[in-house]
C-alpha positions as CSV (number, residue, x, y, z in Angstrom):
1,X,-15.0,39.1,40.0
2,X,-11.6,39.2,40.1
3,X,-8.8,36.8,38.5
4,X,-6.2,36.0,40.7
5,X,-3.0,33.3,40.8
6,X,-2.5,33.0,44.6
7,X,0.0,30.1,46.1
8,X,-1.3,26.9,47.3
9,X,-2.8,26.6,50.5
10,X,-4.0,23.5,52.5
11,X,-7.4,23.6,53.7
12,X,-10.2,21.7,55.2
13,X,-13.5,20.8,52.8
14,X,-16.3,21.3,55.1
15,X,-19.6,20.9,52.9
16,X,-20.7,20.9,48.6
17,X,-22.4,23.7,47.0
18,X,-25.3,22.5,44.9
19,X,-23.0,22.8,41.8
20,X,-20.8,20.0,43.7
21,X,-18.1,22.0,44.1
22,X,-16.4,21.4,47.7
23,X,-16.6,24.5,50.3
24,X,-13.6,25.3,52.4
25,X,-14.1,28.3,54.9
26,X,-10.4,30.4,55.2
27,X,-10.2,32.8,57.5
28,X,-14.3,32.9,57.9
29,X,-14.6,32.9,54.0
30,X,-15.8,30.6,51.6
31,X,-13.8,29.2,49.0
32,X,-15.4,27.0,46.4
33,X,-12.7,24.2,45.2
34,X,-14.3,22.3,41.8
35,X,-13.7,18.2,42.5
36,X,-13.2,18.4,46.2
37,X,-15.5,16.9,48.7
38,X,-16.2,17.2,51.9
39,X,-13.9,15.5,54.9
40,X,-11.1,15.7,52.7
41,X,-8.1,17.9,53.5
42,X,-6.5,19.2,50.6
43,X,-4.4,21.8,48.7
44,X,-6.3,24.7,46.7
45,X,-5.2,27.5,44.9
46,X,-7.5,30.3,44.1
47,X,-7.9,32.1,40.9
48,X,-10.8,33.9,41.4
49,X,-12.1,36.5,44.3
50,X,-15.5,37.3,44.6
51,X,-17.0,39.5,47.4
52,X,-18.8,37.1,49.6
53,X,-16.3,33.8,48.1
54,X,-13.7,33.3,45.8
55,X,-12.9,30.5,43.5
56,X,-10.0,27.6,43.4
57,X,-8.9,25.1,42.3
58,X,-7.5,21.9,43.5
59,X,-4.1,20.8,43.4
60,X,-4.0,17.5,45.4
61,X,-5.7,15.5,48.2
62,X,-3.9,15.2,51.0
63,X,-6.8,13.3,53.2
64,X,-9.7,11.4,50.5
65,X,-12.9,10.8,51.3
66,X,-14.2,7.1,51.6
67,X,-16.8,8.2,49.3
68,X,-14.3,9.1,46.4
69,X,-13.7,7.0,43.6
70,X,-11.6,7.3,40.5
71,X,-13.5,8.5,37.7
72,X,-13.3,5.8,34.6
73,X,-13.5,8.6,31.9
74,X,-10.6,10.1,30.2
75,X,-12.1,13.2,29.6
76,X,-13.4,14.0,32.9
77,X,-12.0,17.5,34.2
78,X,-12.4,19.0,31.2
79,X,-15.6,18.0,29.4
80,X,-18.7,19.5,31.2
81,X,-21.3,16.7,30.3
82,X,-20.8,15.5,34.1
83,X,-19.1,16.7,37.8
84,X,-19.7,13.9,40.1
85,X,-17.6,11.2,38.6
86,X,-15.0,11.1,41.4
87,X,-18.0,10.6,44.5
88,X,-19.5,6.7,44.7
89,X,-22.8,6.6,43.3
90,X,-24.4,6.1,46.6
91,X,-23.0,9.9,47.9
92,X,-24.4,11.0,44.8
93,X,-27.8,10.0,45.9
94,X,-27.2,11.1,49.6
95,X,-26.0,14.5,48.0
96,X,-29.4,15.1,45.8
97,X,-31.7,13.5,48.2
98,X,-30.3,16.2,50.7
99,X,-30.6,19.3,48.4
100,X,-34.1,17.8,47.8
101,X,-35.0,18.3,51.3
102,X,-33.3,21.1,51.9
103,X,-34.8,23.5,49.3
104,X,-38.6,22.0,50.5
105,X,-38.1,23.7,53.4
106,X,-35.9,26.5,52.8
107,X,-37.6,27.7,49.4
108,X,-41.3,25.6,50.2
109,X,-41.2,25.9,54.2
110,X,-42.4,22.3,53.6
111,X,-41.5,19.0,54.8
112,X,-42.4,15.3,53.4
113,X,-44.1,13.0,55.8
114,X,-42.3,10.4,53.9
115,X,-39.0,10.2,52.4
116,X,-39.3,8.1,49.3
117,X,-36.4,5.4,48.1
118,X,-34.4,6.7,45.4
119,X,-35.7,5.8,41.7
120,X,-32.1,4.3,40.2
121,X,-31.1,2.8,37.0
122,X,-27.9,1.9,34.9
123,X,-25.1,4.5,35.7
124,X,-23.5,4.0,32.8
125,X,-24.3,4.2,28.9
126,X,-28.1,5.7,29.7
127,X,-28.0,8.9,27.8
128,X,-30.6,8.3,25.2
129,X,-30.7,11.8,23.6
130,X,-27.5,14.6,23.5
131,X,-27.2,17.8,22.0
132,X,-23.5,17.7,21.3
133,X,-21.0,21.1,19.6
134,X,-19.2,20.4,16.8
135,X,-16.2,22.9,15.9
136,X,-13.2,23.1,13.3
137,X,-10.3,23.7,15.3
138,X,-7.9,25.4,13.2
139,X,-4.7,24.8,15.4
140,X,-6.1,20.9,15.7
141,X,-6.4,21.0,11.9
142,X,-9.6,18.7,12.7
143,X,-13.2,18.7,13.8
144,X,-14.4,18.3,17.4
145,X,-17.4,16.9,18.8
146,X,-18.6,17.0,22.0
147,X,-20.1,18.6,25.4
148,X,-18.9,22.0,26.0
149,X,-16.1,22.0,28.4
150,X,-16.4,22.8,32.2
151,X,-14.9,26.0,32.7
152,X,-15.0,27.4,28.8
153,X,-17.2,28.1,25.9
154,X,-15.1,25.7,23.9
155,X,-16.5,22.0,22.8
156,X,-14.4,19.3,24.6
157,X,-12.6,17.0,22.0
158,X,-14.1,13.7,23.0
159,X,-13.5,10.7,21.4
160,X,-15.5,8.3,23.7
161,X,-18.6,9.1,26.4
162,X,-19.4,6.6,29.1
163,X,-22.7,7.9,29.6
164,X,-24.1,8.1,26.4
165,X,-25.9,5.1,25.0
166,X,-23.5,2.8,24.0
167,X,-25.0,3.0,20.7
168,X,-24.9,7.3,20.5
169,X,-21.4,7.1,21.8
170,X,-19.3,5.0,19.6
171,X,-20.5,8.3,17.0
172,X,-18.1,10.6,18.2
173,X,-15.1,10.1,16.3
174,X,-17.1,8.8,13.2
175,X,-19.0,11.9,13.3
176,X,-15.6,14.2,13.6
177,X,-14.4,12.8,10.5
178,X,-17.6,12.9,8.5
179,X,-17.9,16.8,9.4
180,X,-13.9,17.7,8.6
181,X,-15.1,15.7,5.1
182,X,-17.6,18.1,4.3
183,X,-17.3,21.7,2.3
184,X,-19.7,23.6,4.9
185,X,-17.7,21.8,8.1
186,X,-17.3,25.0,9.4
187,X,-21.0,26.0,9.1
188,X,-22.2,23.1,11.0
189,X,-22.2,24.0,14.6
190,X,-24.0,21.0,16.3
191,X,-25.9,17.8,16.3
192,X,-28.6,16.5,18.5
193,X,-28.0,12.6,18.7
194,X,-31.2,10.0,19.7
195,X,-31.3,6.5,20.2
196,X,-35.2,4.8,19.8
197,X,-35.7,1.7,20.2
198,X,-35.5,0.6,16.6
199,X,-33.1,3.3,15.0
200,X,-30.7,5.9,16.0
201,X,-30.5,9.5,15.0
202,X,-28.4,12.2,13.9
203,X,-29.7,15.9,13.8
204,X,-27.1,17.6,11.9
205,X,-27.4,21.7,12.1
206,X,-26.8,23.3,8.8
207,X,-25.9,26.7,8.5
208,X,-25.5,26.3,4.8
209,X,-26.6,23.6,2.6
210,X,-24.8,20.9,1.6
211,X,-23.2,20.3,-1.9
212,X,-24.1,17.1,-3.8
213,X,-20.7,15.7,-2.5
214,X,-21.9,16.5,0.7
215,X,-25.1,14.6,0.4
216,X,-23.3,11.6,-0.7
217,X,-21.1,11.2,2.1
218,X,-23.9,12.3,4.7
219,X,-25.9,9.1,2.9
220,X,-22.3,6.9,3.0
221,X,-22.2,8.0,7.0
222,X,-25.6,6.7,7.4
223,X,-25.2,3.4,5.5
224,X,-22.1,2.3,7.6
225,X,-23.2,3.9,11.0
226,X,-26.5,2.1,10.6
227,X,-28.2,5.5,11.7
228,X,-30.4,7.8,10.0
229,X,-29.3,11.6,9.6
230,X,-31.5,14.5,9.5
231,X,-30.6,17.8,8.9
232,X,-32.0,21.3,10.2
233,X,-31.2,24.6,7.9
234,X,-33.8,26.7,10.5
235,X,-36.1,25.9,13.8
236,X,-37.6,22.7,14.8
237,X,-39.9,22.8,12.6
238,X,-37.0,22.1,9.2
239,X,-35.9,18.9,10.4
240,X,-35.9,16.5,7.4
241,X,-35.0,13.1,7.1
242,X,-32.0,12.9,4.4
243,X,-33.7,9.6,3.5
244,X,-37.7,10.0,3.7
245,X,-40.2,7.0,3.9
246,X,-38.4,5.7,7.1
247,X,-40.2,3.9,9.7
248,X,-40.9,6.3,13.0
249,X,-38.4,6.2,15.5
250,X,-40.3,4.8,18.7
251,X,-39.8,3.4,22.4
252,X,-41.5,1.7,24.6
253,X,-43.2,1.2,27.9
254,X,-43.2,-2.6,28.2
255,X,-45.4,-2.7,31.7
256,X,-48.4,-1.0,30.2
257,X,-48.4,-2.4,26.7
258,X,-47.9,1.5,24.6
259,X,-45.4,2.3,22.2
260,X,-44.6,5.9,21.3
261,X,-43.4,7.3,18.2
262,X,-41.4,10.8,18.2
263,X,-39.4,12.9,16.2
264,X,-35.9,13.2,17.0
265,X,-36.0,16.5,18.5
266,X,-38.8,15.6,20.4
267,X,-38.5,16.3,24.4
268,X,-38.2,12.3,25.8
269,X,-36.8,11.5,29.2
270,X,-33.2,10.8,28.3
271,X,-32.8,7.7,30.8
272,X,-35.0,4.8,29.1
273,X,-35.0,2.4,32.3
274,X,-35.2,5.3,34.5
275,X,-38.4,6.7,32.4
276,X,-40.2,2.9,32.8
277,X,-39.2,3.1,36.2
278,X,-40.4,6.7,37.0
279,X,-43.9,5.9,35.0
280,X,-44.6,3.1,37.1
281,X,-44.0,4.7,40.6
282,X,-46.1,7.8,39.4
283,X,-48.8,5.8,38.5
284,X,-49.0,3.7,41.6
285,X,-48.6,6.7,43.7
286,X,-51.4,8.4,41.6
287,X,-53.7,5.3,42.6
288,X,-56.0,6.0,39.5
289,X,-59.4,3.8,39.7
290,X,-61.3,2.2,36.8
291,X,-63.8,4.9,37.2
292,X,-61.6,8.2,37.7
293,X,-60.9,11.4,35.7
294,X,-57.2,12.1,35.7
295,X,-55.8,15.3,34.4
296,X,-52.1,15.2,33.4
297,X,-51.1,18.6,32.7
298,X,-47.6,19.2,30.4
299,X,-48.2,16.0,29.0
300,X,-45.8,15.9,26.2
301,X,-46.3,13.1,23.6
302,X,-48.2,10.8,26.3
303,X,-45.6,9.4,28.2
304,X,-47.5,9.2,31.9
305,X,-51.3,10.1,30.1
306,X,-51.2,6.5,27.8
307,X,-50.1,4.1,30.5
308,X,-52.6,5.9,33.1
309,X,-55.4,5.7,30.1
310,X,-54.6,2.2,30.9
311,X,-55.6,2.4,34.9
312,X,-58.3,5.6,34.7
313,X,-61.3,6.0,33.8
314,X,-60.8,8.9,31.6
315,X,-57.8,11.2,31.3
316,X,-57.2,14.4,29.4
317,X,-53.8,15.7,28.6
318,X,-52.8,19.1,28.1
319,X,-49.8,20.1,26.3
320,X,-48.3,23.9,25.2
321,X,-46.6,22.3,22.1
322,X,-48.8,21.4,19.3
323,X,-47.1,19.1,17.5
324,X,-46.6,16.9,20.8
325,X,-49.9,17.4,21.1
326,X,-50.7,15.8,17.3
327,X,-48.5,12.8,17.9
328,X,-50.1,12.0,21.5
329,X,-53.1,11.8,19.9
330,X,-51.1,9.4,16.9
331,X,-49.6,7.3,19.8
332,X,-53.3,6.9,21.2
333,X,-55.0,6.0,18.1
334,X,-52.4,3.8,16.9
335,X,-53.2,2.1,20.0
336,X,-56.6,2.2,20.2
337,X,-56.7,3.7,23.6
338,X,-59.7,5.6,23.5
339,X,-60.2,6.8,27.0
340,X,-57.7,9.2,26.5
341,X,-58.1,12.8,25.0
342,X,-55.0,15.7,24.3
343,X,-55.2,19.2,23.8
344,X,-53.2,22.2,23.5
345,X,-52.8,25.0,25.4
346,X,-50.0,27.9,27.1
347,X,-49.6,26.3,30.4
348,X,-47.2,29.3,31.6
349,X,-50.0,31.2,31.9
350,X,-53.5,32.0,34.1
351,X,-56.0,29.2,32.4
352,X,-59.6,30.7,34.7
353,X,-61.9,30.6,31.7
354,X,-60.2,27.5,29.5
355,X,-62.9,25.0,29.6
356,X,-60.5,22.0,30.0
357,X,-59.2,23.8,33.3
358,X,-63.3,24.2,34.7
359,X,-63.9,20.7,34.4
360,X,-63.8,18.3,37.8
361,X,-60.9,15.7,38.0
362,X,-60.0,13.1,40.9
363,X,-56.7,12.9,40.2
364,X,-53.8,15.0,38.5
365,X,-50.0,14.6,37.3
366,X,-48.2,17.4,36.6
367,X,-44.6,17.1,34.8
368,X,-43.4,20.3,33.9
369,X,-40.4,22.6,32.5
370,X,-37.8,23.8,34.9
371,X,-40.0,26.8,35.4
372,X,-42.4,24.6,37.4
373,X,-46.3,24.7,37.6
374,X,-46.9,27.8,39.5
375,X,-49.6,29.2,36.4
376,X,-51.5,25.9,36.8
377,X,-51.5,25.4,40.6
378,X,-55.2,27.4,41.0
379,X,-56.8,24.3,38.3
380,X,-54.9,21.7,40.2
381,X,-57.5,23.3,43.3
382,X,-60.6,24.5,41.4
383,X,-60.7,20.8,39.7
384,X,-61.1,19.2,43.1
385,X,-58.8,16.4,43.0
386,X,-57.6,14.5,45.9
387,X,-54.4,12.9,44.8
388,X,-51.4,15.0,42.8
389,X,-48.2,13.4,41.4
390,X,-45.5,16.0,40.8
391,X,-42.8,15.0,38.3
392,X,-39.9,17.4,38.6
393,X,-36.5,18.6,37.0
394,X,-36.0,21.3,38.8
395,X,-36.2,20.8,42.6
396,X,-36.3,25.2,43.5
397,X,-39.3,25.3,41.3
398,X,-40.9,21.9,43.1
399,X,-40.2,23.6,46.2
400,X,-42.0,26.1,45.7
401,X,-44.6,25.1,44.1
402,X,-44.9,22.3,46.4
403,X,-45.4,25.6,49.3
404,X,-48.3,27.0,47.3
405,X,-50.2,23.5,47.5
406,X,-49.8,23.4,51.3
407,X,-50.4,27.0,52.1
408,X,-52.6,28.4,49.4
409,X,-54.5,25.4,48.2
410,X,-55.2,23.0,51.2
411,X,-53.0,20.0,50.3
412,X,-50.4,18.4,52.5
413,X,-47.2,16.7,51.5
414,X,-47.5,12.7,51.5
415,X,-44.0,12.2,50.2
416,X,-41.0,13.3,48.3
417,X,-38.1,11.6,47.2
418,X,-35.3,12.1,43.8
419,X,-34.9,10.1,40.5
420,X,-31.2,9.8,39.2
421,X,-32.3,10.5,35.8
422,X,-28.8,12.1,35.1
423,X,-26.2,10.0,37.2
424,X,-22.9,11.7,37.6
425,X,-24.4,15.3,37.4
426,X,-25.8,17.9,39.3
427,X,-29.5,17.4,38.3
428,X,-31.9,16.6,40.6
429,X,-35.5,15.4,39.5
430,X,-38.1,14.3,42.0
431,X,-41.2,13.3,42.6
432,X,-43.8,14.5,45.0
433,X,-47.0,13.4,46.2
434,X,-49.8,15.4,47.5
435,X,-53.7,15.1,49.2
436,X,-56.1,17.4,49.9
């Protein structure tokens, strides 16, 4: 890579990468313009030359795009929470629902035999969890908080985001000042933010520990923010409530009657309506029966395996993490769902001898990391179900996945279609459905 400052240059925007950033083609090479899109003729400048494409970015546009739309944040441009804020929130769906398909068959050689409706939800104010930077800027003489920018390693200096929870977001500046009030301010590089259903909370990452002044304004935040703070000194596993004895922080899933309590760092979907939502389709797409085995493998705290326990016969999940694992089995006794079992094991790898992956099943969900399922995919065959729901963030690792089923394991694809978990960003989650 090379830096350049070339002069402007008009150009035609022909297509978007799957980073959203428009694609002009000058003089039969690409060139990759951040915030264009495509139709729209416009005036780039490069600044960086690579071999096969180089880099711009974009002065004006001379010719929109129907599908642009002013984007409502100030901060957009510079923070990197989100890139899609200037296309309509239709083109956004077109644009995902198109990379879906495309990397089923480029990636999977596979193609849907049905194109499912988009899942959608709120577009604004649905980011339930964060993990936000926090920085003393010495020439600022203040504290930042916020995403990292777009195109540096520095945090953006936000003072409102319209996609966080409303809730999460009115934080920011709060948050700033209670940092710059502290004496380890500058050893306090982040803080994951989580809004349940009957509290919010603040994960504050301590390098050092605070000072009995500290403390007292950390309990002061917390008493006029009406949130609770936690802080973290090491892993996951030091995360302590500044005030113990507090009620668990829970949601819930109001169509199956279950409740689930989590810790704040716990993995949850980050889009509350869009996680009812997605439960629901999965399960009706699954078509459990009163007298089926269901198998949901990466199960997490229970969020698909509890409302299914509620359809099914008998399901088992199986989680890699266990202290998901502990409080999926919490969430079902607390409930007394008792067709439901949960244990722990490594998913990323081969399971042949595990005797929870010997066992027969009729049906299985599988929702896992961005690394997909690939380890599993022989139990999804040897189990003999007939039905699989596939729950994805990462639609490469769907794809091929989703190729393995069809070729390796004698499934076909029923259908295929994206959830807008993350509106106004690149991420594309899925869901796929497969039959033997």
């Amino acid at each position: 890579m090379k830096r350049i400052s070339a002069a402007p240059e008009e150009a035609d925007i022909v297509d978007l990468t799957h980073e959203a950033d428009g694609v002009a083609r000058i003089d039969g090479k690409a060139v990759f313009v951040a915030g264009a899109l495509p139709g729209e003729r416009v005036v780039l400048r490069r600044v960086r030359r690579h071999r096969n494409f180089d880099e711009a970015v974009l002065e004006s546009v001379i010719t929109a795009s129907e599908d642009r739309v002013e984007a409502p944040c100030p901060h957009y441009g510079t923070c990197g929470g989100c890139a899609l804020q200037h296309l309509a929130p239709a083109a956004q769906l077109a644009f995902k629902q198109a990379q879906l398909l495309e990397n089923l068959a480029r990636l999977g050689g596979v193609e849907p035999a049905m194109v499912l409706e988009p899942l959608t939800g709120p577009v604004w104010g649905y980011r339930r969890r964060a993990r936000l930077g926090i920085k003393h800027v010495t020439r600022k003489g203040r504290v930042v908080v916020g995403f990292r920018e777009r195109a540096a390693p520095y945090v953006a200096d936000l003072h409102e985001c319209r996609i966080l929870a409303p809730q999460l977001g009115r934080l920011i500046d709060p948050l700033a000042e209670l940092v710059g009030s502290l004496s380890i301010a500058a050893r306090l590089p982040q803080a994951e933010v989580a809004a349940a259903d009957n509290a919010c909370a603040v994960v504050l990452r301590v390098l050092d520990p605070p000072t009995g002044a500290d403390l007292a304004r950390l309990r002061e935040f917390e008493r006029s923010q009406g949130v609770r703070i936690y802080l973290q000194p090491g892993g996951p596993a030091t995360v302590a409530p500044l005030t113990p004895g507090q009620e668990p922080l829970r949601y819930r899933l109001t169509s199956f009657d279950v409740d689930l309590e989590f810790e704040p760092t716990d993995f949850i979907q980050v889009n509350a309506v869009l996680n009812e939502a997605m439960v629901g389709r999965a399960v009706e797409l699954l078509e459990p029966q009163p007298g089926d085995r269901v198998l949901d493998l990466f199960c997490g705290l229970g969020n698909f395996s509890l409302p299914l326990a509620r359809r099914a016969g008998e399901v088992l999940g199986v989680e890699g993490e266990a202290a998901l694992v502990e409080r999926a089995r919490d969430n079902a006794r607390r409930q007394a769902i008792g067709n439901v079992a949960f244990l722990a094991a490594d998913l990323s790898a081969p399971a042949d001898d595990a005797p929870w992956a010997t066992r027969s099943c009729d049906r299985v969900l599988l929702d896992p990391p961005r690394a997909g399922a690939r380890e599993v995919l022989p139990v999804v065959d040897r189990c003999g179900a007939r039905r699989v729901v596939y729950i994805s963030c990462h639609s490469g690792s769907l794809a091929r996945d989703a190729g393995h089923l069809v070729r390796d394991h004698g499934f076909r694809l029923v259908a295929a279609g994206v959830m807008d978990m993350f509106p106004h960003t690149t991420h594309v989650e899925a869901m796929a459905v497969f039959e033997r």
